[in-house]
C-alpha positions in Angstrom: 31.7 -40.6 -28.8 29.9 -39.0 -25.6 33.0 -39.5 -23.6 35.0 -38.5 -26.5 33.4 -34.9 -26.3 32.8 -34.1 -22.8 36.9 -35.0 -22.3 37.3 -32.3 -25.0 34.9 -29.8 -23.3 36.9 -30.4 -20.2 40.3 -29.7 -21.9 38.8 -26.2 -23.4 40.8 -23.8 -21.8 38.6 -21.4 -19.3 37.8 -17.9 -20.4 39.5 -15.2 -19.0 37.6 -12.6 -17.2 38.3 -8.8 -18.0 37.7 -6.0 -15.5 34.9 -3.9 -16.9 35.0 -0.4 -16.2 32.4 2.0 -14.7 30.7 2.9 -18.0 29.7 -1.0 -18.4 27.7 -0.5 -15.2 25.9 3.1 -15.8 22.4 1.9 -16.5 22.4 -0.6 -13.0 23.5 2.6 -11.0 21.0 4.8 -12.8 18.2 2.2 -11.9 19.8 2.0 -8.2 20.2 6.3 -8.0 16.6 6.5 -9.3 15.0 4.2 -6.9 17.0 5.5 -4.2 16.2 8.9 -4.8 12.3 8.2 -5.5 12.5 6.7 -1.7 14.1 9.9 -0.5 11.7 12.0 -2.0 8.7 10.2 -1.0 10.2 10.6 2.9 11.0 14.0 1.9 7.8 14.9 0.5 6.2 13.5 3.7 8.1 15.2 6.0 7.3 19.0 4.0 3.9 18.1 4.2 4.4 17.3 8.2 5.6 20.3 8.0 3.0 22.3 6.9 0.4 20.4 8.2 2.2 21.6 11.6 2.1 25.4 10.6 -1.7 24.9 9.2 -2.6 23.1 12.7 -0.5 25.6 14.9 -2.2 28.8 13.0 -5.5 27.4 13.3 -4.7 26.6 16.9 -3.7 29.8 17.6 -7.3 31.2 15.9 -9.1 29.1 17.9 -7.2 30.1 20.9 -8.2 33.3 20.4 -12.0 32.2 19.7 -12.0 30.6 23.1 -10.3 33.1 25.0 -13.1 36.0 23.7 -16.1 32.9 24.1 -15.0 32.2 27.1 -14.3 36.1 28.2 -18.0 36.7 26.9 -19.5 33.8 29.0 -18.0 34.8 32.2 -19.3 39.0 31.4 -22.8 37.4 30.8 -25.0 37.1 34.3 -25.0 33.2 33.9 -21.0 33.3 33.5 -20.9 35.8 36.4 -23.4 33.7 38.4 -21.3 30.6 37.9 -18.2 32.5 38.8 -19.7 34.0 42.1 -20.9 31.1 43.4 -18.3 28.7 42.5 -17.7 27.6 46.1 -20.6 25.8 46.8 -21.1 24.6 43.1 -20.9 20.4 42.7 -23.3 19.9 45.3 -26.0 18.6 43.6 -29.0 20.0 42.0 -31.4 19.7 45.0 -31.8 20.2 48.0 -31.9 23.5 46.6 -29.1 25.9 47.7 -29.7 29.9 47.3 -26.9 31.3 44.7 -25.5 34.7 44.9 -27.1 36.9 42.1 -25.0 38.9 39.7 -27.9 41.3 40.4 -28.4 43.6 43.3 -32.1 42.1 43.7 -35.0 40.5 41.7 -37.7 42.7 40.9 -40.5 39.7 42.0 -43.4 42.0 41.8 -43.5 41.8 37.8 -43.4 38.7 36.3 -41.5 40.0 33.0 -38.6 41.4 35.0 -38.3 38.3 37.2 -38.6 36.0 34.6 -36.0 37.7 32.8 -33.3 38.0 35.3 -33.7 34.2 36.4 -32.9 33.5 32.5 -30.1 35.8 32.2 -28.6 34.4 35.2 -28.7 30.9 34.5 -29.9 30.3 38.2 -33.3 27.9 37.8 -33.1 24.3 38.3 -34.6 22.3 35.5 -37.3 19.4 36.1 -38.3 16.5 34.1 -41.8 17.8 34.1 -40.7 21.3 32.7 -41.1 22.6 36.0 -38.1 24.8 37.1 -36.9 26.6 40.8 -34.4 29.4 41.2 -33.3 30.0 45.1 -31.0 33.2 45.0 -30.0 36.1 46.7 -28.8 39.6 45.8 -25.2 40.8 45.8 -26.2 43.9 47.5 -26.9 43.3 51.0 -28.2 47.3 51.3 -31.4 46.1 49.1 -32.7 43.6 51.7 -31.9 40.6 53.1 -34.2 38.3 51.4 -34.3 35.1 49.8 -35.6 35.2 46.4 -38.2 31.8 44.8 -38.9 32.1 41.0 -39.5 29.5 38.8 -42.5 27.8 37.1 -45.1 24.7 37.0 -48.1 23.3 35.7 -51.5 23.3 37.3 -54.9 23.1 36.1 -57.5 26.3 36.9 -56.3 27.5 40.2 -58.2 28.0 43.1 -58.1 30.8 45.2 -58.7 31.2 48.9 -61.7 33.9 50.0 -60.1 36.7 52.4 -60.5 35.6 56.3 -61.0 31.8 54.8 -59.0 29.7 57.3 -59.7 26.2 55.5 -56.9 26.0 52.9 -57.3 22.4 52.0 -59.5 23.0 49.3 -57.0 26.5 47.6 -54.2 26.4 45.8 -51.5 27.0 48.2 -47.4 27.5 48.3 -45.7 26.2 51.1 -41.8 26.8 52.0 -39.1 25.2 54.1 -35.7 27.2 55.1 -33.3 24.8 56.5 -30.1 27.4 58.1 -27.5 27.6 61.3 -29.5 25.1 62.8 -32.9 26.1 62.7 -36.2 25.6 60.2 -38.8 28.5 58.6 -41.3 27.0 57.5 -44.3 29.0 55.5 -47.5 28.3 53.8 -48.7 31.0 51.3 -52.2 30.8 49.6 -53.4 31.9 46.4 -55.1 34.7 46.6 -57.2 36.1 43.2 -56.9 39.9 41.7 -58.8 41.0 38.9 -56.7 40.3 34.9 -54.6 42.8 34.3 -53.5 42.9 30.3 -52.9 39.4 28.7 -52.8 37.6 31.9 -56.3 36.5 33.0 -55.4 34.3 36.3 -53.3 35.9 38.9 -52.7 36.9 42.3 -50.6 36.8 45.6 -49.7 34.3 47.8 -49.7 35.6 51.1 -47.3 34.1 53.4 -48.4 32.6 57.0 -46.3 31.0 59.4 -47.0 27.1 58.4 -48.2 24.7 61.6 -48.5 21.8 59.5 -52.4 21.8 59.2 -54.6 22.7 56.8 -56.6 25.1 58.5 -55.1 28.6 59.9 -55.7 29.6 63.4 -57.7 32.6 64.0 -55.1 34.3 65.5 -52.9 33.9 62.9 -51.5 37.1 60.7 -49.8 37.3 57.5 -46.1 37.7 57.8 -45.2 41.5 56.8 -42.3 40.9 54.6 -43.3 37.9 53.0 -44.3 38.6 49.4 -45.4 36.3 46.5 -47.1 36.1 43.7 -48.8 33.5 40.9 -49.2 34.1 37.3 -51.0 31.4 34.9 -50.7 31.4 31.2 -53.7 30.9 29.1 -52.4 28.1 26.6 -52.8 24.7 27.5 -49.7 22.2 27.5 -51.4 19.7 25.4 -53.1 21.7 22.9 -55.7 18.4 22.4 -56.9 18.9 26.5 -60.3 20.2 27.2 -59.4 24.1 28.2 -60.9 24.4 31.8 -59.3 21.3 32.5 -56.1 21.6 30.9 -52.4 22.2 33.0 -51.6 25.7 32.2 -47.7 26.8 33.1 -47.9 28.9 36.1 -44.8 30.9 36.9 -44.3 32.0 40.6 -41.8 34.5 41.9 -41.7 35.2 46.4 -39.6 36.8 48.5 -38.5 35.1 51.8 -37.8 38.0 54.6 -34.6 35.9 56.7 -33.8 37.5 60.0 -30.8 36.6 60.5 -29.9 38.4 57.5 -31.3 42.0 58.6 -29.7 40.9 62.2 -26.3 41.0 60.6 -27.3 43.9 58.7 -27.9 46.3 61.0 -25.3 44.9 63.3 -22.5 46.1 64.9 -19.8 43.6 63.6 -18.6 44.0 60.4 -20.8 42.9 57.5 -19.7 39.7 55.3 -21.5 39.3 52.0 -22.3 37.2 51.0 -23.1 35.0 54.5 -20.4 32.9 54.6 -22.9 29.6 55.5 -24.8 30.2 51.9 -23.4 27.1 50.4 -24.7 25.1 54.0 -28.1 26.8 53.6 -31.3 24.6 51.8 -34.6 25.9 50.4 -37.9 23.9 49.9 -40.3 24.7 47.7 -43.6 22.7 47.1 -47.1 23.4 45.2 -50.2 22.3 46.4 -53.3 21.7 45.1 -56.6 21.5 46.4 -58.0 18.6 48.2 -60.7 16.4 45.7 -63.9 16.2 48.1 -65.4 12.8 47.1 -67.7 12.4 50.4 -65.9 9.1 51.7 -62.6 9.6 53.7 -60.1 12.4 53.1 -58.1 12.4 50.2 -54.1 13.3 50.4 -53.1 16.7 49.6 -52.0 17.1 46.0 -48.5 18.0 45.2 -47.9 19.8 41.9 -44.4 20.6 42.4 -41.7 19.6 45.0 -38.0 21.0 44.3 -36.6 18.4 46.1 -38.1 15.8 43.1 -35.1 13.6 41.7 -33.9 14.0 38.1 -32.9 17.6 38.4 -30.7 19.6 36.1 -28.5 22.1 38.0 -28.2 25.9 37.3 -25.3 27.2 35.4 -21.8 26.2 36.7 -18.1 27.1 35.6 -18.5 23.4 33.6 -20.8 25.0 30.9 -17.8 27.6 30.9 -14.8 25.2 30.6 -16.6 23.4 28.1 -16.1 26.4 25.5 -11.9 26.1 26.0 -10.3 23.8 23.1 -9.0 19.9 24.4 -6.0 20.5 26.8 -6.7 24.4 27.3 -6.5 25.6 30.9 -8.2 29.3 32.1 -7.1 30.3 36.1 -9.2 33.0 37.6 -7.9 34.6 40.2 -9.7 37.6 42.5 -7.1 40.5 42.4 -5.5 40.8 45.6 -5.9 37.2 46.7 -2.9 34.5 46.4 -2.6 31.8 44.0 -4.1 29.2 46.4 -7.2 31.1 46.0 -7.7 30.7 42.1 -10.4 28.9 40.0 -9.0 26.9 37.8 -11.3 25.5 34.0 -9.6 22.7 31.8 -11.0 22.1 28.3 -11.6 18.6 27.9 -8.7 16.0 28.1 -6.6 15.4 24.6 -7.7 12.2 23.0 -4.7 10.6 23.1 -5.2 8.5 19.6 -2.8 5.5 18.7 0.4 7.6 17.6 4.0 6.3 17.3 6.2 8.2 19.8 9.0 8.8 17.5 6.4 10.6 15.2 5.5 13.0 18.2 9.6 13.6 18.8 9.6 14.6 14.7 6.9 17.0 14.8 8.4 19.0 18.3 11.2 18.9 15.8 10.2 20.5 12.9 10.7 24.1 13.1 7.5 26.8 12.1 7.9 29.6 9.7 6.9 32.0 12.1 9.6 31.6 14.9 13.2 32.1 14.4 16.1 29.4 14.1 16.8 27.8 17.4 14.0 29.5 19.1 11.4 27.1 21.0 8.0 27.4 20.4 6.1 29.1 23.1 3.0 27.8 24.6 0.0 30.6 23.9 -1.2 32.4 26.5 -3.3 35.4 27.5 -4.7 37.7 30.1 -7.6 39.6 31.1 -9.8 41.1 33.8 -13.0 40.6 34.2 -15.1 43.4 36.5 -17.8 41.8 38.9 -20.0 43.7 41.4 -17.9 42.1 43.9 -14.6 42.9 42.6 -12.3 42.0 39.8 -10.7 39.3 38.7 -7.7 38.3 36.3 -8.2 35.7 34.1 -5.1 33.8 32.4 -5.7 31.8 29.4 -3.0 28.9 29.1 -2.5 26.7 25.6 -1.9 23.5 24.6 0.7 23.1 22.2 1.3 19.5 23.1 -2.2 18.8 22.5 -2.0 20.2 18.9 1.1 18.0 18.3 -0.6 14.7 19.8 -3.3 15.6 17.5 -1.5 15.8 14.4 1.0 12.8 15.4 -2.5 10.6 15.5 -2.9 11.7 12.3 0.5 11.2 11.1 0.5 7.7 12.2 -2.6 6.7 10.1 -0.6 8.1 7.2 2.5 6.8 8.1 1.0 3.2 6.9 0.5 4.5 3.7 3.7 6.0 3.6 5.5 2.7 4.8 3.0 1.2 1.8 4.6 3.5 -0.4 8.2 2.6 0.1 7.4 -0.9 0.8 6.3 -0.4 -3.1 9.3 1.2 -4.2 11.5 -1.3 -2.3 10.0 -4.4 -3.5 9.9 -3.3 -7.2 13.5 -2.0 -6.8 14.4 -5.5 -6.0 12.2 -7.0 -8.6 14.3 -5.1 -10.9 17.5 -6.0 -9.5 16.9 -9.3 -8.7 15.0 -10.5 -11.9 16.6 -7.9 -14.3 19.6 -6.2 -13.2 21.9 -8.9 -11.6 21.1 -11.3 -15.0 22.0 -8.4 -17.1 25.5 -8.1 -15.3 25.5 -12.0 -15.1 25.4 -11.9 -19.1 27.0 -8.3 -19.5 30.0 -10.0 -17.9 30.0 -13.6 -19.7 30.0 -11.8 -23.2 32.9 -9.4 -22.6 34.6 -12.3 -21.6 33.9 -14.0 -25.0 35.3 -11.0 -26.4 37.8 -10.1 -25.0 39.2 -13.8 -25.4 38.3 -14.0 -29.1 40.5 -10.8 -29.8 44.0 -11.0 -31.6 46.7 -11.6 -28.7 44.9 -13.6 -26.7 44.6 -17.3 -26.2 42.3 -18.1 -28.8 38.2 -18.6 -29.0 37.2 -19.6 -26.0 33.3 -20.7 -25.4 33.9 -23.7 -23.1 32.6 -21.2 -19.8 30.5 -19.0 -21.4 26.9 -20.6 -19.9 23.7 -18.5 -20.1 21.2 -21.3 -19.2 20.9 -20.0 -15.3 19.3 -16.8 -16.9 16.4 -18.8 -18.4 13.2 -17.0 -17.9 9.4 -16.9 -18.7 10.2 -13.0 -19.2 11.6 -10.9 -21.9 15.1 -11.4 -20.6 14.9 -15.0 -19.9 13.5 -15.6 -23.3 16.7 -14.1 -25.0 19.2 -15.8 -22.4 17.2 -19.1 -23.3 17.7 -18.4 -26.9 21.6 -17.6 -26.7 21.8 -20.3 -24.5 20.6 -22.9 -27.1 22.9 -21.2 -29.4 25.9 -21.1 -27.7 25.3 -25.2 -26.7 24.9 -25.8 -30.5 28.1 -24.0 -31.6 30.2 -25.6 -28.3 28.8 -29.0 -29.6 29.7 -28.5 -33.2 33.4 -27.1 -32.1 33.8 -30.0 -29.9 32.4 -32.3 -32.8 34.9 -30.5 -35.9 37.5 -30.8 -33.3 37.3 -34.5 -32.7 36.2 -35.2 -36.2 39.7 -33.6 -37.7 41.3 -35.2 -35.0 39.8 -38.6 -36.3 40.5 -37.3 -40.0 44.3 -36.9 -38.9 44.4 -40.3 -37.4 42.9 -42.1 -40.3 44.8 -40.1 -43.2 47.9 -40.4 -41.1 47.2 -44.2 -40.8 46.4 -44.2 -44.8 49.6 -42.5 -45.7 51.6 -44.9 -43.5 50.0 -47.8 -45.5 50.3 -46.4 -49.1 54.0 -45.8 -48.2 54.9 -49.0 -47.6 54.2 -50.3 -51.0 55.8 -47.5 -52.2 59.2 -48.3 -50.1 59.0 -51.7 -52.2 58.9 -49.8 -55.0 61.9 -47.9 -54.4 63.7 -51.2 -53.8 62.5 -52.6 -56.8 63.0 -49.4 -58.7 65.9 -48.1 -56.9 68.7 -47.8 -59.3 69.8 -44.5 -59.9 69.3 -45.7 -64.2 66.3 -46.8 -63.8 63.3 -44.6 -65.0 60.7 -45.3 -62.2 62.6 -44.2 -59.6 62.1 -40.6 -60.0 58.3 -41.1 -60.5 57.8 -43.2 -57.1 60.0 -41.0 -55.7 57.6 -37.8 -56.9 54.7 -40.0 -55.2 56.4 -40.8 -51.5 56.8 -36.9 -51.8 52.6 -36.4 -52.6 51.5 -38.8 -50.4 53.6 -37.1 -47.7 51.9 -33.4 -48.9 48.5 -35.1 -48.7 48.1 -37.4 -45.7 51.4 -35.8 -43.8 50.2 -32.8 -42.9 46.4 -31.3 -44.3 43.2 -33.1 -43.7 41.0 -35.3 -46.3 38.9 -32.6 -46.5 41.4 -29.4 -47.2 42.8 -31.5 -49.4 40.1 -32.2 -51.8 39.0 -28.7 -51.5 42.5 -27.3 -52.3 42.3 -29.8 -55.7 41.7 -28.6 -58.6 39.8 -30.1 -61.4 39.6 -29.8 -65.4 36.4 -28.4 -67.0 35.1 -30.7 -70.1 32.9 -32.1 -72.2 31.6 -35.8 -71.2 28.8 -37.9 -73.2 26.7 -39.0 -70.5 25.5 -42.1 -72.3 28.7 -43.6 -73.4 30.2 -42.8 -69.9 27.6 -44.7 -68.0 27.4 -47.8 -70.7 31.3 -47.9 -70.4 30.8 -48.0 -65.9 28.4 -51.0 -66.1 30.3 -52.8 -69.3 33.6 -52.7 -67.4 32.0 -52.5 -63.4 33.5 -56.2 -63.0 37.1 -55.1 -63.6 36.6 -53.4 -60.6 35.3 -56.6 -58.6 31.6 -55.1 -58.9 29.2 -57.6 -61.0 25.9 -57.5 -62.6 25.9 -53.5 -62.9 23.4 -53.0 -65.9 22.5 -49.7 -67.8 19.1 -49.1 -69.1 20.6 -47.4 -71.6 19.5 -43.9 -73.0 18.6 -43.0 -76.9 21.4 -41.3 -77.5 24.5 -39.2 -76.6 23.5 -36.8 -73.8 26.7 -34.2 -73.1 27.8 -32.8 -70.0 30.1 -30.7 -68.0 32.3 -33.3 -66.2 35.6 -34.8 -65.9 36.2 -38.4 -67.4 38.4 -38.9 -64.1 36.7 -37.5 -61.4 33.5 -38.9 -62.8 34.4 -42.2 -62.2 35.7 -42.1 -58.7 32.4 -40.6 -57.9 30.6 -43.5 -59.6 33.0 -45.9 -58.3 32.8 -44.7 -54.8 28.4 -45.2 -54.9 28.9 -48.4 -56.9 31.0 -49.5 -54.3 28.3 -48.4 -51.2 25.4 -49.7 -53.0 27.4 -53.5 -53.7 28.0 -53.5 -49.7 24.2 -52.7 -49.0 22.8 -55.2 -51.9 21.2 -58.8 -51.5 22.9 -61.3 -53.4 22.2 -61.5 -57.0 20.5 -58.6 -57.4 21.8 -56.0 -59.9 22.8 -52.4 -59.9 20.4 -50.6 -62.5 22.3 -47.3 -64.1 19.4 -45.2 -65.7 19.6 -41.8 -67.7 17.4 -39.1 -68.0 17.9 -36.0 -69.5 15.8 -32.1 -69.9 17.2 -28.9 -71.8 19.3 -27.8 -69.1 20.4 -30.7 -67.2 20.9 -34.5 -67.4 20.3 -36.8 -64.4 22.0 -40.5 -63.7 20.4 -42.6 -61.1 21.8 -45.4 -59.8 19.5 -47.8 -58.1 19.8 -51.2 -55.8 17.7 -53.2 -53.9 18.0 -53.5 -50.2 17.7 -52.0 -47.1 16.9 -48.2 -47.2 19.3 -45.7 -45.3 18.1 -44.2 -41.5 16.3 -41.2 -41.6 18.0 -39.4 -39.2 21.2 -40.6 -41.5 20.0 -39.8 -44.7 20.6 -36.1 -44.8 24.1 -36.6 -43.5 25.5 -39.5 -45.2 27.7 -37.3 -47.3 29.5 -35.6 -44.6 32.6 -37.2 -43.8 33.3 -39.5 -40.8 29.4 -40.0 -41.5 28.8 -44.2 -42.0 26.4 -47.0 -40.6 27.0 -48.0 -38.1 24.9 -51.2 -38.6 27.0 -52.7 -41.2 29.6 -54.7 -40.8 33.4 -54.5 -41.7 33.8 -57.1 -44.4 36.4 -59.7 -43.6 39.8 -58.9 -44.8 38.6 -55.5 -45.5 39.0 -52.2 -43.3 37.2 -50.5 -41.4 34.3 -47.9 -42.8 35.6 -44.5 -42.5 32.7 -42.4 -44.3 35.2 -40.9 -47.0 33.9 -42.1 -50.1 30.2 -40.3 -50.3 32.0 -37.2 -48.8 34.5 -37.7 -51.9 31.6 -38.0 -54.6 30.0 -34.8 -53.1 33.2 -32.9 -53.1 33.8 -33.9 -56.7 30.1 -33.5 -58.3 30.6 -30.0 -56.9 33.5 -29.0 -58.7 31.9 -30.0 -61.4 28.8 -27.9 -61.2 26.9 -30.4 -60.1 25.0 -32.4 -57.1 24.3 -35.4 -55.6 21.7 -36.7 -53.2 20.2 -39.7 -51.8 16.6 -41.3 -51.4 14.9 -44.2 -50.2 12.8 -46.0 -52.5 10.2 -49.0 -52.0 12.8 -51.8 -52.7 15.7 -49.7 -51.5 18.3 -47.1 -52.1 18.3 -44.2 -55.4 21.6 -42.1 -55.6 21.3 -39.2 -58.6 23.9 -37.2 -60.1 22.9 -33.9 -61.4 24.9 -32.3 -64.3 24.9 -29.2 -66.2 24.0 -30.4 -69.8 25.8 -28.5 -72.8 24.6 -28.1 -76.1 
């Protein structure tokens, strides 16, 4: 049977594929135009926001090129800028040995502490100190006012001691003493402090008078104060730490002196022409130290106390062009050049280098790309730039102001990278679910789109026929929505192919068999026309009538369009009598010991004598196959107000399950039982005959097992 039906599987002719048109497709190119175009306008998107990102950055760049251009303008005005900018030469030497700067001033007025301490602030010049100490060595930008050194700054000293006029001992005063270190030769000074009475809120000052220094404590008698030499000491009244004992505590003492240099008033009032400021400034050093008085303990001499050295490490310098450059924006450049002087000659300030972040370079070539809203098509974008002069008492100077519009572009491309994973992200997204739709949704779709136009465009008039051998859906199976409904066509379309292939084979079979029938009820009846073939006698014409109705039926239709096509008489049958006649006259028929439990009395139905009794001869004969020997065939009757029932009951084996719903098809037998000898083979038409029948008449028929064996009932319509 297997082999029977995958031979006719094979021989069903393959389907025929039509060409679809575009319309078929509309929703998978709707999917593919929408995910295409939600990937081109994320890119899109990203690159208009590059885009304005660029003209936000590039505005706020120019702003801040402006900021830095007037900062920096402002610094360079201001005394510390113009300090920086005068004495740029000799700057990046160090903090100490201290070197005297050029002032932006003319002089220092050192004879009031206010004024001095002012102008060393403005100008930036002082040297810082760990200990808060601080030392400003400058010089004036006017030669005409004097040719002095300038020393003011600040330390901390407890109550200072002064020295009495005419005293030559100055190990025991508070003393200042001075080294000059220039064109080869050494000054060297010692100044002591010498008291004057308060004057307003200070209560300790006083001078220092200079003396030439011979390295000893004690002054010679002959020795005289230098003339020009002028200094001075000024002590505050609060205490550094507030919880000291007062006399005791370090007060800050600010000190401001003026060192008369000869060499200076040489050139002066010389003959050659004057150079200011001394070329050699930069080569020059100045030494300034405090000293304290000397503790007298009565044992040996104790070392001289130094309360401030300017040549003590850990020194900040004074103000330089760097505090300037560090006011330009990353990758900004500022050249000052002295008008009348060549380019060679310029000062040139960088901002601070462009951090160079992780950016793709690709990103970088994009953003040069991108045009701004501000600059015409096709023009390039020009670098910022500016100019301005800046007067100085020693001339002017032009100062050029250069951008960086690379910078701002590396600075945005680092930023654009970052983002540019989450914009890769993004379409990653969009990309993956696009081919989750494609793959898992879309290509099925078409798979099954295709498959059932093929159905029906092979099921229509003018084509081959119906045509379900290729149409297979199972490859769509899916846990999902659309795998669920190919799953469940699938199953569908595997039972109808298996009960086409099994009507198919089963008519074929019906063919065979009737065919075979015919061929055996036509011989007889070929006797029969021998023995009745005289044209006088009466029986010809009536065998003749039933070679032609045996051709009809088994020549050309099927057992089963034939009994359908036959038509059967409606009547009225006593149910009682009818089965009482079967089991009194069963034996004629070669079936014994049939027995009626007979009924109590005449029960009528709608049925036909005829037809009635093939169908009871047809189960009368199944259950005599499936009897033991001996046993009888028990015919029992029951009847209700609309209907009337006959059972017909032997003992026996009971009928498969799997069997017992289908034993009334036709072509439907056991298998299990044996042909009888010199009987044929079992062909499952006689159950499918009694079905056929009892429905005709109205009525039914059915099958069940029962504890000893096998029950067949006939329903009928009962008639009053």
């Amino acid at each position: 049977m297997k082999r029977l039906l995958r031979r006719t599987a094979l021989e069903m002719p393959r389907l025929e594929m039509p060409r679809l048109g575009l319309p078929a497709f509309r929703l998978r190119i709707l999917v593919r135009s929408v995910f295409l175009l939600l990937a081109a306008a994320t890119v899109v998107l990203s690159v208009v926001l590059l885009k304005e990102e660029k003209e936000r950055a590039w505005q706020g760049y120019q702003n801040g090129f402006k900021r830095s251009q007037s900062e920096v303008m402002a610094r360079l005005r201001h005394p510390s800028g113009q300090l920086a900018l005068l004495n740029a030469h000799i700057q990046g030497q160090g903090a100490t040995p201290l070197a005297p700067l050029l002032l932006p001033y003319a002089a220092i007025d050192f004879d009031d502490q206010n004024k001095a301490q002012q102008a060393v602030e403005m100008a930036g010049c002082a040297v810082q100190y760990p200990d808060g100490a601080s030392a400003c060595a400058a010089i004036g930008n006017n030669p005409y006012a004097g040719g002095f050194i300038y020393l003011v700054g600040s330390f901390y000293a407890g109550e200072l001691v002064a020295r009495e006029r005419g005293a030559l001992d100055l190990a025991g005063v508070h003393r200042a003493r001075i080294t000059l270190d220039m064109r080869g030769t050494t000054h060297r000074w010692v100044a002591p402090f010498e008291a004057l009475p308060p004057q307003g809120g200070i209560q300790t000052r006083g001078r220092l008078t200079g003396f030439a220094d011979s390295g000893d404590d004690t002054l010679d008698v002959r020795a005289r104060p230098v003339r020009d030499f002028r200094g001075w000491l000024w002590q505050g009244n609060a205490c550094r730490d507030p919880a000291g004992a007062a006399p005791d505590c370090l007060r800050r003492t600010f000190y401001s002196i003026r060192l008369p240099v000869e060499l200076f008033r040489e050139a002066l009032f010389g003959k050659q022409r004057l150079v200011w400021p001394p070329e050699d400034l930069g080569s020059m050093r100045v030494r300034v130290e405090m000293l304290g008085p000397v503790a007298d303990t009565g044992s040996s001499p104790n070392a001289t106390p130094v309360l401030f050295d300017s040549n003590a490490p850990g020194a900040q310098p004074a103000a330089s062009l760097a505090d300037v450059a560090r006011s330009l924006l990353p990758g900004e450049k500022v050249q000052i050049r002295k008008l009348g002087s060549s380019e060679q000659d310029a000062l040139t300030l960088r901002g601070s280098e462009v951090e160079a972040g992780p950016s793709a370079p690709w990103l970088i070539r994009l953003i040069s790309w991108l045009p701004l809203d501000m600059q015409g098509p096709g023009q390039v974008q020009a670098v910022p730039a500016g100019l301005d002069i800046l007067d100085t008492p020693l001339g002017n100077y032009a100062v050029t102001f250069t951008g960086n519009l690379r910078g701002v572009e590396q600075g945005l491309a680092v930023v654009a990278t970052r983002m540019s994973w989450y914009l890769g992200a993004m379409l990653a997204a969009i990309a993956l679910a696009w081919l989750a739709v494609e793959v898992g949704l879309l290509r099925r779709v078409t798979a099954l789109t295709r498959r059932a136009a093929a159905v029906s465009y092979n099921v229509q008039d003018g084509h081959i026929g119906p045509r379900l051998g290729d149409l297979d859906v199972s490859d769509l199976r899916g846990s999902d929505e659309l795998g669920i409904l190919a799953g469940g066509l699938a199953d569908l379309l595997q039972r109808v192919k298996d009960d086409l292939q099994r009507e198919q084979l089963r008519a074929q079979q019906e063919r065979d068999m009737w065919h075979a029938v015919g061929h055996e009820i036509m011989s007889p009846l070929q006797s029969l026309m021998v023995l009745h073939g005289g044209p006088g006698d009466p029986g010809h014409r009536y065998v003749q009538r039933m070679q032609q109705a045996v051709h009809v039926l088994y020549g050309t239709a099927s057992p089963a369009e034939a009994l359908q096509a036959a038509d059967l008489p409606q009547g009225r049958l006593d149910l009682d009598a009818f089965l009482r006649h079967v089991a009194d006259n069963a034996h004629f028929a070669g079936i014994g010991n049939v027995v009626y439990d007979g009924g109590a009395g005449p029960v009528i139905v709608r049925a036909d004598e005829f037809a009635l009794e093939d169908v009871v001869t047809h189960i009368l004969g199944n259950a005599d196959r499936y009897r033991p020997a001996g046993t009888a065939i028990v015919l029992t009757l029951a009847a209700s107000e609309s209907t009337a029932s006959a059972t017909l009951h032997n003992q026996g084996s009971t009928i498969e399950e799997d069997l017992l719903g289908r034993i009334f098809e036709l072509g439907v037998s056991d298998p299990s039982q044996p042909t009888p000898p010199g009987g044929s083979e079992h062909r499952g038409q006689g159950l499918f005959v009694a079905k056929t029948y009892m429905a005709k008449m109205g009525g039914t028929v059915n099958a069940r097992n029962t504890a000893d064996g096998v029950a067949f009932t006939l329903t009928f319509q009962r008639l009053g």
